[in-house]
MDAnalysis code that builds the backbone (N, CA, C; Angstrom):
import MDAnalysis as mda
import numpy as np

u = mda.Universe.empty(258, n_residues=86, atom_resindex=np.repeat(np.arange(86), 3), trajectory=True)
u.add_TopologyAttr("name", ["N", "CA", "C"] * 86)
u.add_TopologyAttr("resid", np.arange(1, 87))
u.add_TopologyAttr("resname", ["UNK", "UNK", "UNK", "UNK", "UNK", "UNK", "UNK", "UNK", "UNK", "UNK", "UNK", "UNK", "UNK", "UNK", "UNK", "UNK", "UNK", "UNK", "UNK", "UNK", "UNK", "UNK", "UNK", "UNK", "UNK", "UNK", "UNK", "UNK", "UNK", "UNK", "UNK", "UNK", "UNK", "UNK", "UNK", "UNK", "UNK", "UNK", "UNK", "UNK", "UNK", "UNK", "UNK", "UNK", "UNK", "UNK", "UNK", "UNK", "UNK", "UNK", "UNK", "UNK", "UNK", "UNK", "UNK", "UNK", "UNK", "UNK", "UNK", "UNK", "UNK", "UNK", "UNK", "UNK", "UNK", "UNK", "UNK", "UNK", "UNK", "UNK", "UNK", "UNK", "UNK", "UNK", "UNK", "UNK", "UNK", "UNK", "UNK", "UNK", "UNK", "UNK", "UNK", "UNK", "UNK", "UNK"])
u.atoms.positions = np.array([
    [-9.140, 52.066, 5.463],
    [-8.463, 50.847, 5.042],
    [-7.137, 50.760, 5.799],
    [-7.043, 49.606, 6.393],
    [-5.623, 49.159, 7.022],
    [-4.629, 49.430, 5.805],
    [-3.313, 50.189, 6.290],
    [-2.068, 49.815, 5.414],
    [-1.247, 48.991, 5.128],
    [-1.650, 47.363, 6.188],
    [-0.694, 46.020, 5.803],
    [-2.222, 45.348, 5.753],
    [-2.242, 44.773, 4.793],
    [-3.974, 43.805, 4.329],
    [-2.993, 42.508, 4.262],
    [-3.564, 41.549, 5.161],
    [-3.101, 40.375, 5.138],
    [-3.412, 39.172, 3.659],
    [-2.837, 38.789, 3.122],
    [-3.337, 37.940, 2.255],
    [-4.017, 36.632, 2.697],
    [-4.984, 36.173, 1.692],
    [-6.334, 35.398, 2.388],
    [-5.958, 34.592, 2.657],
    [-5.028, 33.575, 1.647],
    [-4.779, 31.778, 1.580],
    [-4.022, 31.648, 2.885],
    [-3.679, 32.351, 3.703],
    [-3.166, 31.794, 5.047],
    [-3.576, 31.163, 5.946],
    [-3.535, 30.399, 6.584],
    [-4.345, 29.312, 7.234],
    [-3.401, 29.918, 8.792],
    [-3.046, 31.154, 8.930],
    [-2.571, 31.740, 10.298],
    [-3.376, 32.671, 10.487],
    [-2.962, 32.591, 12.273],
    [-3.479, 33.750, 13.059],
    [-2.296, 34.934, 12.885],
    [-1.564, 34.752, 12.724],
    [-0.286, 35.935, 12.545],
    [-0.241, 35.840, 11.128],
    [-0.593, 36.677, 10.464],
    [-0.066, 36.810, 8.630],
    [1.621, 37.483, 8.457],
    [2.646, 36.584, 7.597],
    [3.354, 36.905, 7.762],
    [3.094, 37.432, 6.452],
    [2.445, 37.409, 5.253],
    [2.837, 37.947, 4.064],
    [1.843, 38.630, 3.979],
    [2.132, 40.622, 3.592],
    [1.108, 41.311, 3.634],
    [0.516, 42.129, 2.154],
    [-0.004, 42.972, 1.981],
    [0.085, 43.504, 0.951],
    [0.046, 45.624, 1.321],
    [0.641, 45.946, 0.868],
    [0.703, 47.619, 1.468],
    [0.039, 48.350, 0.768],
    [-1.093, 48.256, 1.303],
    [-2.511, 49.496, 0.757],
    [-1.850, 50.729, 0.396],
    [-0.619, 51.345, 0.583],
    [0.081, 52.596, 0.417],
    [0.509, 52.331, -1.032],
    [1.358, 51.060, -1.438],
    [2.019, 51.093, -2.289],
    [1.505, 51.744, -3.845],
    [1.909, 52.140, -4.268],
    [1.403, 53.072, -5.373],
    [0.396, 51.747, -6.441],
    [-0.619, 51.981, -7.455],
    [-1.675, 51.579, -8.245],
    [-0.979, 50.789, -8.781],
    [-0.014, 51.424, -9.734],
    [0.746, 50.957, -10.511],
    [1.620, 49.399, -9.971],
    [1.999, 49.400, -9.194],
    [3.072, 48.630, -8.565],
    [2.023, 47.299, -8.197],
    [1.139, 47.608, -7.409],
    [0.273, 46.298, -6.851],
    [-0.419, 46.196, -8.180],
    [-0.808, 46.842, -9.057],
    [-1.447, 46.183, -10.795],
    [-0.221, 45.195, -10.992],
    [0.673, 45.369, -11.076],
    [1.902, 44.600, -11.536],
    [1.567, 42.974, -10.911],
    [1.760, 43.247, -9.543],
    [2.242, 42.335, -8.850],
    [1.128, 41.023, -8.768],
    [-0.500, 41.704, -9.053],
    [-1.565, 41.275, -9.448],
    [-1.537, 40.504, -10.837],
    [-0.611, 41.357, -11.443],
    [-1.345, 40.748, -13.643],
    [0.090, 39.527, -13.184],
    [1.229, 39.936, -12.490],
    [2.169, 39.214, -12.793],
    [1.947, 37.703, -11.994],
    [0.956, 37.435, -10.963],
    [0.723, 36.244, -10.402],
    [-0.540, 35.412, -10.867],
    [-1.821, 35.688, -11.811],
    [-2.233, 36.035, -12.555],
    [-1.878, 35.484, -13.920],
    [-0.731, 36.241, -14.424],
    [-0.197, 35.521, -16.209],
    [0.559, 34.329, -16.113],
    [0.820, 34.088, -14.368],
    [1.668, 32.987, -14.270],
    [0.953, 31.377, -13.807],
    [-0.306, 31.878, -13.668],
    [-1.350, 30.663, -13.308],
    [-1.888, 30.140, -14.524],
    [-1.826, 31.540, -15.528],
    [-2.877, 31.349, -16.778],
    [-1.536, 30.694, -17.907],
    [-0.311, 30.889, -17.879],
    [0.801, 30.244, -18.556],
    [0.955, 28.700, -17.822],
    [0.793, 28.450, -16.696],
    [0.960, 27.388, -16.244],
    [-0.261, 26.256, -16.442],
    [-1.083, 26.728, -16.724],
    [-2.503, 26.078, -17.050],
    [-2.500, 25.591, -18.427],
    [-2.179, 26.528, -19.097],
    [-1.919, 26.965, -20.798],
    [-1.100, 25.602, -20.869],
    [0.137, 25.248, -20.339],
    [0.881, 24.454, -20.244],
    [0.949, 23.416, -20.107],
    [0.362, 22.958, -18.940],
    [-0.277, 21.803, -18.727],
    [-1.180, 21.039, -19.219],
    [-2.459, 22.205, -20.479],
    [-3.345, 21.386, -20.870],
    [-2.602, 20.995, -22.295],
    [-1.816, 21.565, -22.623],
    [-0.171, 20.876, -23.637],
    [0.282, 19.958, -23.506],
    [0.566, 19.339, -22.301],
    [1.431, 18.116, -22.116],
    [0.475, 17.086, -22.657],
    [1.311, 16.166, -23.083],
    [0.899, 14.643, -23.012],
    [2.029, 13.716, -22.932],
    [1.759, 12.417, -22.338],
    [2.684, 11.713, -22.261],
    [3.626, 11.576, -21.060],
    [3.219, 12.715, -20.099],
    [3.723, 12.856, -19.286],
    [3.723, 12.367, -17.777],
    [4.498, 11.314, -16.969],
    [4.032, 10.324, -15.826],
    [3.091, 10.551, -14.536],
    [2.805, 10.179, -14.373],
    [1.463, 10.461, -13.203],
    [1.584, 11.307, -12.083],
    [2.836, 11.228, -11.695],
    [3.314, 12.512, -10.637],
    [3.507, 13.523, -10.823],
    [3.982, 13.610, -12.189],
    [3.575, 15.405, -12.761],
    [1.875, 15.510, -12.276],
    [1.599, 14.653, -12.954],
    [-0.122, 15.343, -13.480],
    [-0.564, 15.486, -11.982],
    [-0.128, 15.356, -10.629],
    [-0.558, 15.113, -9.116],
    [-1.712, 16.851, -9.545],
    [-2.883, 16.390, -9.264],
    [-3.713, 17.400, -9.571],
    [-3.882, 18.133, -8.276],
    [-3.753, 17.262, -7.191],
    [-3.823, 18.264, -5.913],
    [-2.302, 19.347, -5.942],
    [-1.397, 18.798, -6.204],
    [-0.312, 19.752, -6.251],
    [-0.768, 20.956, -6.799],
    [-0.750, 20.665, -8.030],
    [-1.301, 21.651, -9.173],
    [-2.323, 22.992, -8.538],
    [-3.673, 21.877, -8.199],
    [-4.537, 22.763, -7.654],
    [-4.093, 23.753, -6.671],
    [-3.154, 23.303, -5.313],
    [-2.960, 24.120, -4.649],
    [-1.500, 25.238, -5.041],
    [-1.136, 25.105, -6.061],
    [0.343, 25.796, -6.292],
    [-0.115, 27.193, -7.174],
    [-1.122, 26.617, -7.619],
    [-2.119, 27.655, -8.878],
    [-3.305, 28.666, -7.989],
    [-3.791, 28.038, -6.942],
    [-5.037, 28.382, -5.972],
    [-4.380, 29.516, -5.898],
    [-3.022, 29.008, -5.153],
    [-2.530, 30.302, -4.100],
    [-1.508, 31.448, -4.751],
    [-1.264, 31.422, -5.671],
    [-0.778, 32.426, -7.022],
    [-2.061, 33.187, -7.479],
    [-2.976, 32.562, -7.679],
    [-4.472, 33.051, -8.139],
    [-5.148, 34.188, -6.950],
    [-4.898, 33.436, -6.084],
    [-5.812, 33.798, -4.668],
    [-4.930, 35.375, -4.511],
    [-3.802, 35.313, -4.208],
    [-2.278, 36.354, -4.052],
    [-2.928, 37.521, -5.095],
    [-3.295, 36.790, -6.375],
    [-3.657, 38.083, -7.214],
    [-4.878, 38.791, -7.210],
    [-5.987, 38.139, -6.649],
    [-6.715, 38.608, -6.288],
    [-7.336, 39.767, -5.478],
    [-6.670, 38.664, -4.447],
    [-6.082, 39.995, -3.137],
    [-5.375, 41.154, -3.337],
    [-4.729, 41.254, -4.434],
    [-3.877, 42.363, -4.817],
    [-4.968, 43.514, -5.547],
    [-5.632, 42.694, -6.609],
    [-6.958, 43.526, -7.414],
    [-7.882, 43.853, -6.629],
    [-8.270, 43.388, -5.726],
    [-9.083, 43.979, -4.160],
    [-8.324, 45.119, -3.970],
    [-7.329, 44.877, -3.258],
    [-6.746, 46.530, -3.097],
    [-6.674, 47.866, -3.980],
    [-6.301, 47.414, -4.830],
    [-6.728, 47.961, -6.060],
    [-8.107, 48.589, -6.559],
    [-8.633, 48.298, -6.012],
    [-10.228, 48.671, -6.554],
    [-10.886, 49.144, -5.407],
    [-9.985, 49.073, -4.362],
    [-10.555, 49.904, -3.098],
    [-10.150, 51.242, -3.390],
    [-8.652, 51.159, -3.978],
    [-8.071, 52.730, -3.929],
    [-8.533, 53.484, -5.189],
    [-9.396, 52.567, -6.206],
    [-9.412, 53.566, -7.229],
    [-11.613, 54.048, -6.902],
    [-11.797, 53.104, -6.173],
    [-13.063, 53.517, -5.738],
    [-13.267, 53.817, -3.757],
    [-13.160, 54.741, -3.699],
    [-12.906, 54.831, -2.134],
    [-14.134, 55.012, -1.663],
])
């Protein structure tokens, strides 16, 4: 396994944001549940509102602001499950 794993949602040939296969279990679990509780609070949230004007609700925003928080954590639980199953 490479020690800089590029994250997926990049639409580059150069990844500037990586993830470090070294970094200890603990630390990338974090960084995983913490991008993750913040898609699932923001969702939580949104299906709360009412009343609220049409440019909030811009669903493509949404979709892509949530995708790529989601996607980030993913990629993180991939690593993760490489190092605890090698």
């Amino acid at each position: 396994m490479n020690r800089y794993i590029p994250l997926t949602g990049l639409d580059s040939n150069v990844p500037a944001l990586l993830i470090d296969a070294q970094a200890p279990i603990h630390v990338l679990h974090d960084a995983a549940v913490y991008r993750i509780r913040t898609v699932t609070e923001a969702l939580e949230n949104l299906a709360c509102l009412e009343g609220i004007n049409e440019e909030m609700r811009s669903i493509d925003s949404w979709v892509k602001l949530l995708a790529t928080q989601l996607r980030d954590g993913c990629d993180l639980l991939d690593v993760v499950s490489r190092k605890l199953n090698p």
